[in-house]
OpenMM code with the backbone's topology and positions (N, CA, C; nanometers):
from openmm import Vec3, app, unit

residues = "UNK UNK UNK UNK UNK UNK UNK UNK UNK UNK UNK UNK UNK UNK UNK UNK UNK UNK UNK UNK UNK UNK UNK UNK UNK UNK UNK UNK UNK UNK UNK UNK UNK UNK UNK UNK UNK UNK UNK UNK UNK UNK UNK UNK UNK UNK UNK UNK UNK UNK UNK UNK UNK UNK UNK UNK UNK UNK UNK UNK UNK UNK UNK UNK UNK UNK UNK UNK UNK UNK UNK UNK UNK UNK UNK UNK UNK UNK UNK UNK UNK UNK UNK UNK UNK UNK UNK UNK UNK UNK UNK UNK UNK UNK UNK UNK UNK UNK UNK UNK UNK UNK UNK UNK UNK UNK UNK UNK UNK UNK UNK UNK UNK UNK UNK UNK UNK UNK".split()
positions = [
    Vec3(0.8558, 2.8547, -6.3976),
    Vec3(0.7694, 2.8057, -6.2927),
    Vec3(0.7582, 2.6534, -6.3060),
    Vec3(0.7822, 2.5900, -6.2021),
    Vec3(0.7955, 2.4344, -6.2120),
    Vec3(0.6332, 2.3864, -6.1640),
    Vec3(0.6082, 2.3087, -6.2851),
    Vec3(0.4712, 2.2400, -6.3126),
    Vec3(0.4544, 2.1455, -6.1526),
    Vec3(0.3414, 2.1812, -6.1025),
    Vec3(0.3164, 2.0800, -5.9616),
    Vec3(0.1809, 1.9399, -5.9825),
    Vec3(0.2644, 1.8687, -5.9800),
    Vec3(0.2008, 1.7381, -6.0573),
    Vec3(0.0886, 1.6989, -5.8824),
    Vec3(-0.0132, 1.6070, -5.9141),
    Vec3(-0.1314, 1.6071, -5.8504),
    Vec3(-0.0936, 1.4599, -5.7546),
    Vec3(-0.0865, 1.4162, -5.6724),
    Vec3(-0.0398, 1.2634, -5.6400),
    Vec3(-0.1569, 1.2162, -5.6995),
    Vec3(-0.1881, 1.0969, -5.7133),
    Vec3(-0.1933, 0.9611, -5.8091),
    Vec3(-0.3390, 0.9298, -5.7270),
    Vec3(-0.4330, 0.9608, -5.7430),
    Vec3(-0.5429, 0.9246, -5.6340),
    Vec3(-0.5491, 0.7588, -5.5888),
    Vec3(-0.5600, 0.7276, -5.4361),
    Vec3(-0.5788, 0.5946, -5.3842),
    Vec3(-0.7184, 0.5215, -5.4421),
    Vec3(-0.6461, 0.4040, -5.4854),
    Vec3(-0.7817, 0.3428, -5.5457),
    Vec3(-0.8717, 0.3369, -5.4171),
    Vec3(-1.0185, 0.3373, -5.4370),
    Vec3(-1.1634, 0.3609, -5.3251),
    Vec3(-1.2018, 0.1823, -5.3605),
    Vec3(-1.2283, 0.1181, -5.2416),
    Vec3(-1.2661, -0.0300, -5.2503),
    Vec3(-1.3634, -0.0481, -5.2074),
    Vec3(-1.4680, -0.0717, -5.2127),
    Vec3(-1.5868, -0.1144, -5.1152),
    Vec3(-1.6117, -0.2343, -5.0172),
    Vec3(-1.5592, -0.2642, -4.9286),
    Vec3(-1.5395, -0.4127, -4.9355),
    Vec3(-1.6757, -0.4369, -4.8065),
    Vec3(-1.6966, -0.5848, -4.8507),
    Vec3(-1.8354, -0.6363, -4.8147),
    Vec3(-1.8123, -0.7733, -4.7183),
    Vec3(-1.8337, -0.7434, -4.5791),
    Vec3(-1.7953, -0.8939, -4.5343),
    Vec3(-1.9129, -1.0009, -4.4852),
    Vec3(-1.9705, -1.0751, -4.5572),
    Vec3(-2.0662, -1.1657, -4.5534),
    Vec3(-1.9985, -1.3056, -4.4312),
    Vec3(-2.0698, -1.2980, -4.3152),
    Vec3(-2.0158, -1.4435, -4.3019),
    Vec3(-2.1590, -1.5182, -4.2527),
    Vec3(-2.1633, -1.6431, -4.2770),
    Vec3(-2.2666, -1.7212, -4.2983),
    Vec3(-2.2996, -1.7354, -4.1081),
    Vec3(-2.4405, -1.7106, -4.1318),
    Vec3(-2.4988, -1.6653, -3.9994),
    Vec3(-2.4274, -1.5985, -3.9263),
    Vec3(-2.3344, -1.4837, -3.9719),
    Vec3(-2.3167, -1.3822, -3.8623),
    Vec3(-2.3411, -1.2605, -3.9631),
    Vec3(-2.3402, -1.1546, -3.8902),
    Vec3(-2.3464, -0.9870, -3.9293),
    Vec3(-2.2771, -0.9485, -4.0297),
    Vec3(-2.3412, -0.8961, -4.1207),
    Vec3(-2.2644, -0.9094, -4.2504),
    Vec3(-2.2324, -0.7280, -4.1983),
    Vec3(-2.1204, -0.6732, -4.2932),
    Vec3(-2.0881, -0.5832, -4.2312),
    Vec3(-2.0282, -0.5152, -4.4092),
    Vec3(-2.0452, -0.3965, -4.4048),
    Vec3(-2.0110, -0.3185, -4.5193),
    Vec3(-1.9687, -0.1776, -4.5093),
    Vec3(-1.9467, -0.0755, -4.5737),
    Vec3(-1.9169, 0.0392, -4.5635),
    Vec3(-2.0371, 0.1337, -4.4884),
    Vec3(-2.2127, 0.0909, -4.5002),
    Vec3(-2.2769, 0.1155, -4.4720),
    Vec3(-2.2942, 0.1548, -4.3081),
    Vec3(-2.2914, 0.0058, -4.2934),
    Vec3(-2.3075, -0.0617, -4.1520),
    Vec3(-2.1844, 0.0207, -4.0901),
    Vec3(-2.0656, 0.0230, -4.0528),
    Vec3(-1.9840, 0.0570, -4.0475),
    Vec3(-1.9549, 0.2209, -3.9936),
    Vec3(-2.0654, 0.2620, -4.1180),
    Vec3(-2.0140, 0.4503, -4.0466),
    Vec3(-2.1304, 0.4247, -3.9880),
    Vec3(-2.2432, 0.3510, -3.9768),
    Vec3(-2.4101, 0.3722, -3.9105),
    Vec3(-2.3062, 0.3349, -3.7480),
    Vec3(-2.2259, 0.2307, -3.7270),
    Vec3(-2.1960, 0.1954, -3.6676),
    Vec3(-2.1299, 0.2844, -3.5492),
    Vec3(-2.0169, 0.3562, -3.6420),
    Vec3(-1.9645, 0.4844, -3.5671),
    Vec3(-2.0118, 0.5805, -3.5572),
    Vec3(-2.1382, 0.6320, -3.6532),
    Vec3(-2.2025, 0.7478, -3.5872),
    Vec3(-2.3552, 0.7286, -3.4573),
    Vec3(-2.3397, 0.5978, -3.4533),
    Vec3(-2.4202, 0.5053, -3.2901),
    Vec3(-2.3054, 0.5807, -3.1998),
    Vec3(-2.1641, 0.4972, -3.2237),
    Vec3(-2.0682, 0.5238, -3.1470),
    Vec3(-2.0806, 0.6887, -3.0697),
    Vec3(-2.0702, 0.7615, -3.1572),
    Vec3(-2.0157, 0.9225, -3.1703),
    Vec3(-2.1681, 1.0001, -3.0849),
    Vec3(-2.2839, 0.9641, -3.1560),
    Vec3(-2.4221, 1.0046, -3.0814),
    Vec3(-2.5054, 0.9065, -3.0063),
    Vec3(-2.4697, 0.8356, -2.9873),
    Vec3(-2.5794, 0.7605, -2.9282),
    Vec3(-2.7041, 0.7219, -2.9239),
    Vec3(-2.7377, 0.7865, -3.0195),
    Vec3(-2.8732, 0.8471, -3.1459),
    Vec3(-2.8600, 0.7446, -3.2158),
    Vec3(-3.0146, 0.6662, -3.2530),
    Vec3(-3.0082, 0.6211, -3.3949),
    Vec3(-3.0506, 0.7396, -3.4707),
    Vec3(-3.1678, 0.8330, -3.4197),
    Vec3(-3.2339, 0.9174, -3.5148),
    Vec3(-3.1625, 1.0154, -3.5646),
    Vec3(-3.0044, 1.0614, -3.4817),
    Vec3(-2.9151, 1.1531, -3.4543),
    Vec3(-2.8075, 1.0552, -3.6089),
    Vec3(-2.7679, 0.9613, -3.5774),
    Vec3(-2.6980, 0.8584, -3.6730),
    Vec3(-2.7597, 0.8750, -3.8225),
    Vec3(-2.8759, 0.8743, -3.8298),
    Vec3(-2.9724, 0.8583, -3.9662),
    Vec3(-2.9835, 0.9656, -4.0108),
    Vec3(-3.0195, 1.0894, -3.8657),
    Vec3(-3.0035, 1.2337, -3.9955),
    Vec3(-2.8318, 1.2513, -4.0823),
    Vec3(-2.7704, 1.2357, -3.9811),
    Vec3(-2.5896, 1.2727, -4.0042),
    Vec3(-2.5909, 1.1641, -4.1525),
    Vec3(-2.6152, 1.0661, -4.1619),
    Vec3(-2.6104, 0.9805, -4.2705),
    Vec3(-2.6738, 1.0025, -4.3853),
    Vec3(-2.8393, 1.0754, -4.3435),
    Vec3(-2.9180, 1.1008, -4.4674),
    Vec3(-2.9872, 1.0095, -4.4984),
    Vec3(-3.0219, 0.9344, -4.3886),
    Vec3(-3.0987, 0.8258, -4.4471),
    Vec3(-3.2712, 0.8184, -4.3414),
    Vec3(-3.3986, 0.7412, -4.3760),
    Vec3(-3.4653, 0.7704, -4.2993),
    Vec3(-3.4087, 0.6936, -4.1321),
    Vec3(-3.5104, 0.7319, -4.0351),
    Vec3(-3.5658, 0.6485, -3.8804),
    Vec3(-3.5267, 0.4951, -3.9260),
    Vec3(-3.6044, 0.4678, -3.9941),
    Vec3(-3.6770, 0.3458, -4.0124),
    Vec3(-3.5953, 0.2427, -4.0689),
    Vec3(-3.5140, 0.2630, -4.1632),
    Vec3(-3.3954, 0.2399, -4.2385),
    Vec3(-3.2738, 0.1948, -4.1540),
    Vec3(-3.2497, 0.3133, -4.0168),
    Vec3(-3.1293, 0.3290, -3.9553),
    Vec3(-3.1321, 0.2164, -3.8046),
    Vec3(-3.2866, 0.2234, -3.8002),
    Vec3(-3.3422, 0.1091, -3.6786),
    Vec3(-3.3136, -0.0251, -3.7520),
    Vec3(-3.3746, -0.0315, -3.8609),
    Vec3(-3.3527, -0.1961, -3.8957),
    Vec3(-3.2108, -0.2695, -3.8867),
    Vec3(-3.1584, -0.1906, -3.9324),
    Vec3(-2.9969, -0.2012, -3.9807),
    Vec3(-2.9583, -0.2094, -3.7941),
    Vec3(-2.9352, -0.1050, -3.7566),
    Vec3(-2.8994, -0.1432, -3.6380),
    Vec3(-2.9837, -0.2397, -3.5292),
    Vec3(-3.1149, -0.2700, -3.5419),
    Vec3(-3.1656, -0.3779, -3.4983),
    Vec3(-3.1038, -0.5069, -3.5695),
    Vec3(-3.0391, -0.5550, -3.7271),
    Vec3(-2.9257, -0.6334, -3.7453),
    Vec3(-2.8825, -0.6802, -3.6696),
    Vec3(-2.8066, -0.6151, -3.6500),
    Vec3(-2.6474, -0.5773, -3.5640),
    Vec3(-2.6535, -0.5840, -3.4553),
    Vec3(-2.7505, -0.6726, -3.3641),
    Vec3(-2.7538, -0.6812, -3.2169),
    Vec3(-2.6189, -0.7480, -3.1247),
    Vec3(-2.5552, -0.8560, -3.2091),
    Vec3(-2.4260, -0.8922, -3.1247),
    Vec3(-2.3413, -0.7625, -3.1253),
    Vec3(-2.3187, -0.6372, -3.2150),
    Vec3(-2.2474, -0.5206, -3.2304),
    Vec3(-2.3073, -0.3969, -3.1561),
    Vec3(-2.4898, -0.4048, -3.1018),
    Vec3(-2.4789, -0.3223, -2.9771),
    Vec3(-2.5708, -0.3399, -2.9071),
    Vec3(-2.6353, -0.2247, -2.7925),
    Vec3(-2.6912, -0.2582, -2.6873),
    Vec3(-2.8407, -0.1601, -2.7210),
    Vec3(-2.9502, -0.1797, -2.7801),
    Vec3(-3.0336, -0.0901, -2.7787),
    Vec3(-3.1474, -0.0795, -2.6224),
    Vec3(-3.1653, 0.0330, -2.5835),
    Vec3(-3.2460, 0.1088, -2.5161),
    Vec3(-3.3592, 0.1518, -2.5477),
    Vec3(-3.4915, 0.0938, -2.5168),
    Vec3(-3.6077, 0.1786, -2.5697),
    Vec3(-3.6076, 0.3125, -2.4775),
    Vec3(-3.6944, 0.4082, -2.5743),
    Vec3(-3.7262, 0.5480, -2.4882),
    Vec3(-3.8688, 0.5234, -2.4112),
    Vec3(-3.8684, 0.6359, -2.3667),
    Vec3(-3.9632, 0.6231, -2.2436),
    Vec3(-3.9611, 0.7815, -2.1687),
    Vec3(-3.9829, 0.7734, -2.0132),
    Vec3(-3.9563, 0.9087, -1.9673),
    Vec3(-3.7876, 0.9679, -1.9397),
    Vec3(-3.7054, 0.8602, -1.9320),
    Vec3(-3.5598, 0.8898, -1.9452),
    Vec3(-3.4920, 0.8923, -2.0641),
    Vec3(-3.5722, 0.8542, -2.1716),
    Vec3(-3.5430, 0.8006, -2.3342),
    Vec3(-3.4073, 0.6836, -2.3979),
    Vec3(-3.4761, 0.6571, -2.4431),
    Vec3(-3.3893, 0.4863, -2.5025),
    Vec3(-3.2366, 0.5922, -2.5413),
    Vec3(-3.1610, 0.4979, -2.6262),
    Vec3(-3.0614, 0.4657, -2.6874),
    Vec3(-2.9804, 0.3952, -2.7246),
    Vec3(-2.8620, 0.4076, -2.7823),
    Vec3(-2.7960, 0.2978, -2.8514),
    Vec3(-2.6687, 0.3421, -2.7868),
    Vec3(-2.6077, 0.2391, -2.8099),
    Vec3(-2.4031, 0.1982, -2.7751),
    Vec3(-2.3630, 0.0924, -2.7793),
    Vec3(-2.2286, 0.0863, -2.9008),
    Vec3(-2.1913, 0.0104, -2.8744),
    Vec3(-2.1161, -0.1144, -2.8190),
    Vec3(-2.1081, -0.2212, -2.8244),
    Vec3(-2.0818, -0.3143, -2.7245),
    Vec3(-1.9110, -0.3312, -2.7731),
    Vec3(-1.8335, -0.3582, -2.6491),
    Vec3(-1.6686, -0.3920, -2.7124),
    Vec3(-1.6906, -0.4791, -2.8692),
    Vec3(-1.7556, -0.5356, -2.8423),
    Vec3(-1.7272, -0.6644, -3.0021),
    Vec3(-1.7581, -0.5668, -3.1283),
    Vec3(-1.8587, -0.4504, -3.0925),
    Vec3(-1.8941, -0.3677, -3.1823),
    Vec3(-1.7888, -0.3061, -3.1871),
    Vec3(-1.6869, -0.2479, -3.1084),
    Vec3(-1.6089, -0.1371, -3.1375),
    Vec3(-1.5078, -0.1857, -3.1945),
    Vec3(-1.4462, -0.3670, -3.1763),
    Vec3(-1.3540, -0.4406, -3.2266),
    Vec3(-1.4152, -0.4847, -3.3530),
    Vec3(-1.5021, -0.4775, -3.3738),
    Vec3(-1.5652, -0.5277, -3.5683),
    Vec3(-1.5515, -0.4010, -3.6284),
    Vec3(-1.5609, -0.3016, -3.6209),
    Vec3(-1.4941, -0.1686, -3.6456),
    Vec3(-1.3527, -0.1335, -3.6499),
    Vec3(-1.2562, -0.1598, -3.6032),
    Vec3(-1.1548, -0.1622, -3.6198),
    Vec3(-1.0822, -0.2426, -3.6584),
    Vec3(-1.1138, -0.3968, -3.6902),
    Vec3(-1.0850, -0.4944, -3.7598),
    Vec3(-1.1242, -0.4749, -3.9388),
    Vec3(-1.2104, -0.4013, -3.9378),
    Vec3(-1.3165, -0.3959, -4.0508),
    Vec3(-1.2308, -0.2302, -4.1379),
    Vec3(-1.1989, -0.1545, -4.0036),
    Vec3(-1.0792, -0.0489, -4.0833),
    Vec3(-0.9409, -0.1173, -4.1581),
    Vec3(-0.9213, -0.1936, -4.0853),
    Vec3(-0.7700, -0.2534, -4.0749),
    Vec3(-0.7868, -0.3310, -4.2068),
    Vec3(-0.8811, -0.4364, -4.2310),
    Vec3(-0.8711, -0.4925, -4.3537),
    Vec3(-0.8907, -0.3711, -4.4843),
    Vec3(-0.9822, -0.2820, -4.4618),
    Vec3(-1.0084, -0.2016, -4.5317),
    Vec3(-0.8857, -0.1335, -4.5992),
    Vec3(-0.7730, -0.1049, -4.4678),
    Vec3(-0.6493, -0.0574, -4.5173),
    Vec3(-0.5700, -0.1272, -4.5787),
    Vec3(-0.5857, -0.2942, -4.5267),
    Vec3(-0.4663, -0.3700, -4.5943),
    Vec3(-0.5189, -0.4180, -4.7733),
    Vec3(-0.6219, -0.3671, -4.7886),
    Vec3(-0.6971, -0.4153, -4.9247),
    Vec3(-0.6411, -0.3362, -5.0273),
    Vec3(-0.6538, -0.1794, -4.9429),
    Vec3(-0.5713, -0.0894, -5.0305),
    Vec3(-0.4787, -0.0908, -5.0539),
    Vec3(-0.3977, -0.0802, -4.9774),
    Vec3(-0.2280, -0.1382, -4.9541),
    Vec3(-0.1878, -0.2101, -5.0752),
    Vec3(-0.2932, -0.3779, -5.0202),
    Vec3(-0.1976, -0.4669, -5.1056),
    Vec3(-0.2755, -0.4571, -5.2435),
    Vec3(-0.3654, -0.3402, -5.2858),
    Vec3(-0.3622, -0.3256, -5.4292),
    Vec3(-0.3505, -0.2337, -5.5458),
    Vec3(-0.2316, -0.1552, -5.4426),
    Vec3(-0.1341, -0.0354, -5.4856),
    Vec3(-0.0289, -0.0400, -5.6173),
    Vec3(0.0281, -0.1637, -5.6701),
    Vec3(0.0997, -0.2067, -5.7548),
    Vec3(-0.0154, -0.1991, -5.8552),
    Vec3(-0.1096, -0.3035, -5.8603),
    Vec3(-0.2034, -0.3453, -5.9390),
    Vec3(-0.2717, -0.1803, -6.0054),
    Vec3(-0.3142, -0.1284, -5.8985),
    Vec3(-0.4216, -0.0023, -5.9066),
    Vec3(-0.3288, 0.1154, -5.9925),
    Vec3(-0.1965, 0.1475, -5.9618),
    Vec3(-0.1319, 0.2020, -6.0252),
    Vec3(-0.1266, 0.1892, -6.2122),
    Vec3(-0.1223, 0.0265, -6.2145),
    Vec3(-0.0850, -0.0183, -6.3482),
    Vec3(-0.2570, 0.0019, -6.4068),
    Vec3(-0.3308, -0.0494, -6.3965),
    Vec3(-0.4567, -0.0078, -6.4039),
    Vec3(-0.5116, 0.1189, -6.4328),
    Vec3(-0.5067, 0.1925, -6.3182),
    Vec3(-0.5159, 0.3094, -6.3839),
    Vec3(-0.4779, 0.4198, -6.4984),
    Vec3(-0.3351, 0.3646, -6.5154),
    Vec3(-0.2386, 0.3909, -6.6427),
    Vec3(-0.2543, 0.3370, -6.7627),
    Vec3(-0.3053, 0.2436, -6.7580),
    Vec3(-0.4376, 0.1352, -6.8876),
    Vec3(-0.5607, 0.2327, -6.9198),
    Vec3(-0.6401, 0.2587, -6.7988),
    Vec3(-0.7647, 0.3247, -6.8428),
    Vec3(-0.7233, 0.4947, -6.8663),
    Vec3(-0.5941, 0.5540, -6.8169),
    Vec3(-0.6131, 0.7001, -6.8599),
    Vec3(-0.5670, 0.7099, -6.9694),
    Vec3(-0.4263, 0.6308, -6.9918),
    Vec3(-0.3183, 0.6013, -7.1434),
    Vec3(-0.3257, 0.5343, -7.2158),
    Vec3(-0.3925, 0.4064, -7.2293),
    Vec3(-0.4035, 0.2934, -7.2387),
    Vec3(-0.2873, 0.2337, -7.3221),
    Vec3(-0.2101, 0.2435, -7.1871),
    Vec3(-0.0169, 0.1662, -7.2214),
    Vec3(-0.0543, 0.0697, -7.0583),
] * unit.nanometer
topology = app.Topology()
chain = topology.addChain("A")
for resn in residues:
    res = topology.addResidue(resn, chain)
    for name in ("N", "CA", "C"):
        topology.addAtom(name, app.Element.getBySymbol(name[0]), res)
């Protein structure tokens, strides 16, 4: 019986983008971001996340160049986001991917240090 070896797990990066007076943006922000996208809910966004109301409002009160909030009322508020929001999201995947990418050589050798340490 031929031994079935496990692939090599992708190194996990967190990456954090600070820019000076604009929207800092993180892994956080990011899925809060797409689950605005997906429900239109902040309160809908915050349960799916696990996090409180209050928590999920601030954060997306942040993030006002990234969307459009709605107060409720008798038709009830909501959230969506704005093109720049949906393009800081997919810019924000894209680096995310090229981070991994370009630290596939490195992460390999690394990891072979901390399991073997050769």
């Amino acid at each position: 019986m031929k031994r079935q070896t496990k692939p090599a797990p992708k190194p996990r990066l967190l990456l954090r983008i600070m820019c000076a007076g604009g929207t800092p943006l993180g892994p956080g922000r990011v899925e809060l971001l797409e689950l605005l996208e997906q429900t239109g809910s902040i309160s809908e966004a915050a349960r799916k996340m696990r996090i409180s109301y209050m928590k999920a409002w601030l954060l997306t009160k942040s993030m006002k160049p990234v969307v459009e909030i709605s107060r409720g009322g008798a038709r009830g508020g909501g959230v969506r986001l704005t093109e720049k929001g949906r393009r800081a999201i997919a810019l924000f995947r894209q680096m995310e991917n090229a981070s991994v990418a370009a630290c596939g050589p490195a992460w390999i050798k690394l990891r072979r240090l901390l399991l073997n340490g050769t």
